[in-house]
C-alpha positions as CSV (number, residue, x, y, z in Angstrom):
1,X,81.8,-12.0,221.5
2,X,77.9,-12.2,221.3
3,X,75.4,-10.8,223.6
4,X,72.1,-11.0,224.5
5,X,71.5,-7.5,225.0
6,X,69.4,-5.5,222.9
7,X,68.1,-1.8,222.2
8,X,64.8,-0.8,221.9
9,X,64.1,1.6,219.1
10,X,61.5,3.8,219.0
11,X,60.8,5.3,215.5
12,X,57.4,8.3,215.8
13,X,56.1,10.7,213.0
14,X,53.5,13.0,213.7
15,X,50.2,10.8,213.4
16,X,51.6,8.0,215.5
17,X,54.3,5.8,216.8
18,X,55.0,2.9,213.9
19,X,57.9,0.5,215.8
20,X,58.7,0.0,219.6
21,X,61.0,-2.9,219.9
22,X,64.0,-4.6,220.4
23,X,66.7,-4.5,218.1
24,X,70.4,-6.0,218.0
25,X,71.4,-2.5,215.7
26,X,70.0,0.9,214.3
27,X,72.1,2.5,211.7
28,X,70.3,6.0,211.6
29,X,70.8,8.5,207.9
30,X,72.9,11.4,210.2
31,X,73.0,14.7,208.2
32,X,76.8,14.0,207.6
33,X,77.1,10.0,207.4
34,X,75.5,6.5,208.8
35,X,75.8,6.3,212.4
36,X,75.5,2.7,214.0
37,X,73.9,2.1,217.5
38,X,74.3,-0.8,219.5
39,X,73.9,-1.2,222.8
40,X,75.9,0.6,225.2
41,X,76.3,3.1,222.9
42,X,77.0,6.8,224.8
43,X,74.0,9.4,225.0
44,X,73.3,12.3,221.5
45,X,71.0,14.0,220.3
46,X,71.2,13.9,216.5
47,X,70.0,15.6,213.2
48,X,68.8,13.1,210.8
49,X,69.6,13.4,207.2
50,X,67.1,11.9,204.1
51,X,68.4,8.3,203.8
52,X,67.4,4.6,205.2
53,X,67.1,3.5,208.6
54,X,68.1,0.4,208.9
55,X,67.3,-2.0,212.3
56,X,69.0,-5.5,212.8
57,X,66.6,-7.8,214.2
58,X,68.7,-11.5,214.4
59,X,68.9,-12.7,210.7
60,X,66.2,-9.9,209.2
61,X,66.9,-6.1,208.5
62,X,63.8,-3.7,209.1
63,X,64.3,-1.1,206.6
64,X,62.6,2.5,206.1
65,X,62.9,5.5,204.2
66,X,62.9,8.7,205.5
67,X,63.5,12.4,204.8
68,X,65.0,13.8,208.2
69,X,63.9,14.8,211.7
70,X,66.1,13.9,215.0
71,X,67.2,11.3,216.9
72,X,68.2,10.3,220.3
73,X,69.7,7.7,221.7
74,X,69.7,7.5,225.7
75,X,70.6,4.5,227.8
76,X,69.8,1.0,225.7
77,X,66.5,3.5,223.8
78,X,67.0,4.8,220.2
79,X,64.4,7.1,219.9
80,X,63.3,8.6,216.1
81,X,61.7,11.3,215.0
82,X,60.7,11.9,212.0
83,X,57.8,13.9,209.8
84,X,57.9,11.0,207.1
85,X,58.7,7.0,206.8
86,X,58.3,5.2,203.3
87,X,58.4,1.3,203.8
């Protein structure tokens, strides 16, 4: 069943905010394992582990490395936080 509806994901480090749109997915690097994210998703609060966060956006993948921080996820907003992201 497809849907229209999207998430909009967030992702800050410390010097400034580097994405802030929709996306149909976020699979977030967790501490213990890959956690997906689609909308409707419930609320958390999350520890991120080092690993690659990936964003489905229709046929492309936005993909980043990072090495940790946190991550919320709050209505239809995933929000990221993270000290470091390598492209």
């Amino acid at each position: 069943m497809a849907t229209d509806k999207k998430l909009q994901c967030v992702v800050v480090t410390p010097e400034k905010a580097i994405f802030d749109e929709p996306a149909e997915m976020v699979i977030l690097p967790m501490i213990d394992g890959e956690l997906g994210v689609q909308p409707g998703h419930s609320a958390l609060v999350g520890k991120l582990g080092k690993g690659e966060l990936r964003l489905k956006l229709g046929v492309d993948t936005k993909k980043w490395l990072i090495e940790g921080g946190f991550a919320q996820v709050r209505g239809d907003v995933v929000t990221v936080l993270t000290t470091r992201v390598n492209s």
